[in-house]
N, C-alpha and C positions, 0 to 999 in steps of 0.2 A: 151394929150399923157403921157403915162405913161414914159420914157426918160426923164431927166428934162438937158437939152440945158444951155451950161456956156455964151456963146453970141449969141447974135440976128443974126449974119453974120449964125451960125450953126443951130436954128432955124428954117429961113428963105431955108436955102439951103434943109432942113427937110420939110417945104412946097413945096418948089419947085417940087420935087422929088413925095409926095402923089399927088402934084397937074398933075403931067404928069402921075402917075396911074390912075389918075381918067381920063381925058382924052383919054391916051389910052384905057381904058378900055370900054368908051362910047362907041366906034366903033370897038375895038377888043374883042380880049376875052383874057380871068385867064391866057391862058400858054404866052402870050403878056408882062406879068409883069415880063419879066429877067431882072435882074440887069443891063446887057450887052443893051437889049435893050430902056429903062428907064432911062441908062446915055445917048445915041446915041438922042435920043428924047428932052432931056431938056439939052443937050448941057453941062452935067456935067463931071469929071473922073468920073471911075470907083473907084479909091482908095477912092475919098471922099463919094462917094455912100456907099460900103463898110464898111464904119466909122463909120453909123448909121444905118447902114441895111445890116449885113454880109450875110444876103439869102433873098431871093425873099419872103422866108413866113413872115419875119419880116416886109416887105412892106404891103404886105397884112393884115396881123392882123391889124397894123398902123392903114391903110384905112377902115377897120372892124369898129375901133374903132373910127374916125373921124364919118362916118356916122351913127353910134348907137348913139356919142353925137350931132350929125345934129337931128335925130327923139327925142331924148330927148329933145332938144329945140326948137324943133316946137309940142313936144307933150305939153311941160310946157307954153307955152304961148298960146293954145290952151282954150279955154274958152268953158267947158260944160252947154250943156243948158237943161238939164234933172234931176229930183231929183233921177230918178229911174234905177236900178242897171242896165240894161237888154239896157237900151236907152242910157246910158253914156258909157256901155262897147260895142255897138253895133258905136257910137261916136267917139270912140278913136281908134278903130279897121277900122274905114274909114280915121281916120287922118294917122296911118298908112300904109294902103293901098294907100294912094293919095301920102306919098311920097318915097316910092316904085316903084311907078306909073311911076311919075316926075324923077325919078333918076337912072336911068338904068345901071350906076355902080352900085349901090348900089344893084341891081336887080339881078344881075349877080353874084358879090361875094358872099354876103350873101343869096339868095333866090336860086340860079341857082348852087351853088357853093356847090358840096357833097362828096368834098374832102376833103382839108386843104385850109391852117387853120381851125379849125370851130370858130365862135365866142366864145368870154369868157364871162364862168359865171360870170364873175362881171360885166363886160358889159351887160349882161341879167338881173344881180340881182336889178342895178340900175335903168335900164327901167322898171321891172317889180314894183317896190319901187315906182317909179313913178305913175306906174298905179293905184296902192294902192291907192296914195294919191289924184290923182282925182276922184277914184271911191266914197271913204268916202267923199272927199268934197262937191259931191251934194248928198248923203245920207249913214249914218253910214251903215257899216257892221256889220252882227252878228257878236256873238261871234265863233271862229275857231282857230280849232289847227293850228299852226304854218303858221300865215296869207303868211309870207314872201314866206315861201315853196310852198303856193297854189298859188299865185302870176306867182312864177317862173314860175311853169309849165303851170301856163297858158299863158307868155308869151310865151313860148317856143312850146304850143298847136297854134298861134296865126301866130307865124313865122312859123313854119313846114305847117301848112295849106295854109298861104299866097308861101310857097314854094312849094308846090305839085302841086296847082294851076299854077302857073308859067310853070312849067314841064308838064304837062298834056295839058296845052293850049296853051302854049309859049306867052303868054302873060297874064297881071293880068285882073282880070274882076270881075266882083258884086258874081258870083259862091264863088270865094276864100273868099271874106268879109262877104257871109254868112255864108258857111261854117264853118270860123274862130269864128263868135259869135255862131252859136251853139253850137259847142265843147267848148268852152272856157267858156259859161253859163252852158253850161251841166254841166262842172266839179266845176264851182264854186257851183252850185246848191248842187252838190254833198258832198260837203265839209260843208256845213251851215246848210244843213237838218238833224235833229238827229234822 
């Protein structure tokens, strides 16, 4: 979390609090995360709520950004078994999808969610930075202008696909994970070929 907490008691009350959004939000939905309702739920005030989340959007991005670093660590401990550009990002795009799949907050705010907050681009910059560095670890990429820039948008091609999908079917399926690797090879193709 970007907040940096002076004691663990403050912390700890800062999980408390994402941890009853994620909850509620398992079986509710977005307009669920009041302030009002989220202290009522985890048995907190409202004043210390407040303290570290004076609006509901600040709860949400929070949980944004909890589960963008949840797919980051399960994308980095993920172990590709491909040399080839097309099978590791078709690889990474199902490790994706599978915890999307698994995590139905996360499904909802980010994928279902075309409101506010949107996610931040640092939060996007460092998943996609990620994927960079899996892609190159089972085989270099060419040379390309501003690798980081094509990255971004391909994560960004990656999420918007895995979210259209969601909205179209109401649930995710194998359509949105091929979908996601064809747009997302298409543009990388497009960027490498001169």
């Amino acid at each position: 979390m970007s907040i940096i907490y002076k004691q663990q008691r403050s912390l700890n009350r800062v999980n408390k609090i994402l941890d009853t959004a994620h909850d509620v939000l398992m079986d509710g939905e977005i307009n669920d995360l009041s302030i009002a309702n989220l202290t009522k739920v985890a048995d907190l005030k409202r004043t210390s709520t407040y303290k570290f989340f004076p609006h509901p959007d600040d709860i949400k991005t929070a949980l944004i950004e909890r589960y963008i670093n949840e797919l980051k660590a399960k994308l980095e401990n993920f172990n590709v078994s491909s040399s080839e550009h097309h099978q590791t990002l078709k690889e990474l795009i199902n490790e994706i999808y599978l915890y999307f799949k698994e995590n139905t907050s996360a499904q909802k705010i980010i994928l279902a969610n075309t409101v506010n907050p949107p996610v931040d681009t640092t939060e996007l910059q460092a998943l996609s930075n990620l994927l960079v560095n899996k892609i190159e670890a089972a085989d270099k990429l060419p040379n390309m202008f501003n690798k980081e820039g094509v990255f971004l948008v391909i994560t960004q091609i990656i999420i918007s696909v895995l979210s259209l999908n969601l909205k179209e079917n109401n649930e995710l399926n194998e359509i949105g994970t091929n979908e996601a690797l064809r747009a997302s090879y298409a543009y990388l193709l497009s960027c490498t070929t001169k």
